[in-house]
C-alpha positions in Angstrom: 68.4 42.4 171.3 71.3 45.0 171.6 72.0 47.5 175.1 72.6 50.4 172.3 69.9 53.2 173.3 68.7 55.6 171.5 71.2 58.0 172.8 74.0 56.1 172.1 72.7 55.7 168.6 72.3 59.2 168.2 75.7 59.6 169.5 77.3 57.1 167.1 75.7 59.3 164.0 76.8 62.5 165.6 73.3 64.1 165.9 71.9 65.7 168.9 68.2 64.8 167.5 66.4 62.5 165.5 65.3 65.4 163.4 68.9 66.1 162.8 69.1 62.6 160.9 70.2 63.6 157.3 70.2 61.6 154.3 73.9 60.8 154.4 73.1 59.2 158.0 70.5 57.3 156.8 72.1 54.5 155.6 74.7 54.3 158.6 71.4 54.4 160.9 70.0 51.6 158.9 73.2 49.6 159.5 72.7 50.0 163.2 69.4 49.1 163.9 70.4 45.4 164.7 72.5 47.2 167.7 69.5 49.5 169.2 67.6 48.5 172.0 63.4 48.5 171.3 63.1 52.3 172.6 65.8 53.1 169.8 63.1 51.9 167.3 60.7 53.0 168.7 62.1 56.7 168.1 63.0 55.8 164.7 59.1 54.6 164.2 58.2 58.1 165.4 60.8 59.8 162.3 59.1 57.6 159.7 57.0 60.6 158.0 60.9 62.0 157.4 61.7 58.8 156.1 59.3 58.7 153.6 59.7 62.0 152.6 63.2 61.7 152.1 62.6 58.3 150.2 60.2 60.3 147.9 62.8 63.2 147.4 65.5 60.5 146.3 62.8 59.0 144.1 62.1 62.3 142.5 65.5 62.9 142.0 66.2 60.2 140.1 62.6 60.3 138.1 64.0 64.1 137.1 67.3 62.7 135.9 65.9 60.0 134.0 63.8 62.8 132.5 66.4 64.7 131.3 67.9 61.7 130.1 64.9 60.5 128.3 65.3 64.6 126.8 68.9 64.5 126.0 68.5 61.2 124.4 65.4 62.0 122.2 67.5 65.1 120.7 70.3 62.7 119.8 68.1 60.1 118.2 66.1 63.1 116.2 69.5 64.6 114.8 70.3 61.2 113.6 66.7 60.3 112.1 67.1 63.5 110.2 70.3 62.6 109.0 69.3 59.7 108.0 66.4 61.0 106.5 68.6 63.7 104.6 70.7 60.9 103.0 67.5 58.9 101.7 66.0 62.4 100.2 69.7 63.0 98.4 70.0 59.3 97.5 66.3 59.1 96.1 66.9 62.1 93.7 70.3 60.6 92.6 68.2 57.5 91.7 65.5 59.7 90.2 68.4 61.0 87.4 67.9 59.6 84.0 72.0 59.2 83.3 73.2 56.7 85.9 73.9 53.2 84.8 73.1 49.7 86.2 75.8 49.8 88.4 75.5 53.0 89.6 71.4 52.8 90.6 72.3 49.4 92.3 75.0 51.3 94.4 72.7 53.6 95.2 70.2 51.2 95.9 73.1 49.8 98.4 73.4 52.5 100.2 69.9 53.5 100.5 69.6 49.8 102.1 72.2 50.5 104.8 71.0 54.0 105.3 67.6 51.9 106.7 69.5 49.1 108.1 71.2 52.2 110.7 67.9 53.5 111.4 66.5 50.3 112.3 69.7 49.3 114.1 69.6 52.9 116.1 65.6 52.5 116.9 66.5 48.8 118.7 69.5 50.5 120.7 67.0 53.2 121.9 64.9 50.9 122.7 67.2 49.0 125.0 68.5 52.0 126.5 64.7 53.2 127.7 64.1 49.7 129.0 67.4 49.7 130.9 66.1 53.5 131.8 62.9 51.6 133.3 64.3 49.2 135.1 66.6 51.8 137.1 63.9 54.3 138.0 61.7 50.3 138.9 64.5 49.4 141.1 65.0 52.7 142.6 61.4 52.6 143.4 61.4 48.8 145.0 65.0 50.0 147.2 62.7 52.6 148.8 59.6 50.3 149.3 62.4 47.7 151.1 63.7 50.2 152.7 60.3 51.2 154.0 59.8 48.1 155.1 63.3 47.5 156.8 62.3 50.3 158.7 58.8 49.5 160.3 60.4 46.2 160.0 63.0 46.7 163.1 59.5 47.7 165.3 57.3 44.1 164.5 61.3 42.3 165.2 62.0 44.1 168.4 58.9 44.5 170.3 56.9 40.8 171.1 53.3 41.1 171.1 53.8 42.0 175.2 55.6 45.0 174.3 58.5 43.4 176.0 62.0 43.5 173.5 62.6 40.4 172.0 65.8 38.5 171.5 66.8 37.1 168.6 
């Protein structure tokens, strides 16, 4: 496997340490691993702990977003349920008035029909959006479990069971 060495590598990401690897490198350094020589692993082995914890920071980041999300969202759907609710309540006591004729109660009874038929319509759409929500902060969490792996990964794939690099 590849002649790069770790200094080289470190040279190609424009750090003077592995300590210096930030998260805007990361992904350039995972690009590169192919290229590094067993000892180059070997080093990057040693910066898992950083790894993870910047995994976890990136996860948390987006958990905290989704949060306030979630938030923002549950303030939009509340406004509109109490709309909603407002227009049954006026609706109701319009039906509850002795003067209105056939034609006018069925109206009413319309409307009071499509005034549910948005609330059901809106509860579905929420739903979807919170499953969609899921399935982001689900994927999020499976990219950083691959790249986890990727990453202890390049150590099984470069060193034999010898300890001597392996070509592929």
């Amino acid at each position: 496997m590849g002649n790069v060495n770790d200094s080289t590598v470190k040279r190609k990401l424009g750090i003077q340490t592995w300590r210096n690897l930030s998260r805007d490198k990361v992904l350039k350094f995972a690009a590169a691993m192919p290229e590094m020589a067993t000892e180059a692993r070997l080093k990057l082995i040693e910066q898992f702990p950083a790894f993870k914890d910047l995994g976890k920071a990136n996860i948390d980041a987006v958990l905290e977003a989704h949060k306030s999300t979630l938030a923002a969202n549950e303030n939009s759907q509340n406004h509109f349920y109490k709309a909603a609710q407002d227009q049954r309540d006026a609706l109701q006591a319009d039906l509850g008035r002795d003067d209105l004729s056939e034609a006018q109660r069925e109206s009413l009874h319309d409307r009071l029909e499509r005034n549910v038929g948005r609330v059901s319509e809106k509860d579905s759409e929420n739903k979807l959006f919170q499953g969609a929500g899921r399935k982001l902060v689900a994927a999020t969490g499976a990219a950083a479990l691959v790249a986890s792996v990727v990453f202890v990964g390049g150590r099984v794939a470069g060193v034999s069971e010898d300890g001597s690099e392996e070509s592929q």
